[in-house]
Phi, psi and omega in degrees: 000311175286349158284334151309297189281332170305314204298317179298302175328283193292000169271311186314319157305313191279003169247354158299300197294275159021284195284335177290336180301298179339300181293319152342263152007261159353318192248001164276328200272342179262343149324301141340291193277350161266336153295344180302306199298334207271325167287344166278311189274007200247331157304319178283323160337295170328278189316332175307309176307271186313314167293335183288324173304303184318325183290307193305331197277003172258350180274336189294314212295338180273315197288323178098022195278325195296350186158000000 
């Protein structure tokens, strides 16, 4: 009798820790993928920028506005 209940008490703990290990798991990788998004978009940010400056410094440099 007392061995039916230890197992089910240790299958029951091993499938805690389990889903917990999972869950863990599950929230460095979703942690992981917002920095992964946030450093994609911090790029693209970038990239945004620096064309919009490139487009003004080609119109001044066309328009003759800068001097």
């Amino acid at each position: 009798m007392y061995i039916v209940l230890a197992v089910i008490v240790a299958l029951f703990i091993g499938a805690r820790s389990e889903r917990a290990r999972q869950a863990h798991r599950n929230w460095g990788m979703y942690k992981a993928r917002l920095a992964e998004m946030r450093g994609l978009r911090m790029r693209e940010t970038a990239r945004a920028i620096f064309g919009i400056v490139a487009l003004l410094a080609m119109i001044v440099l066309v328009s003759g506005i800068g001097g």
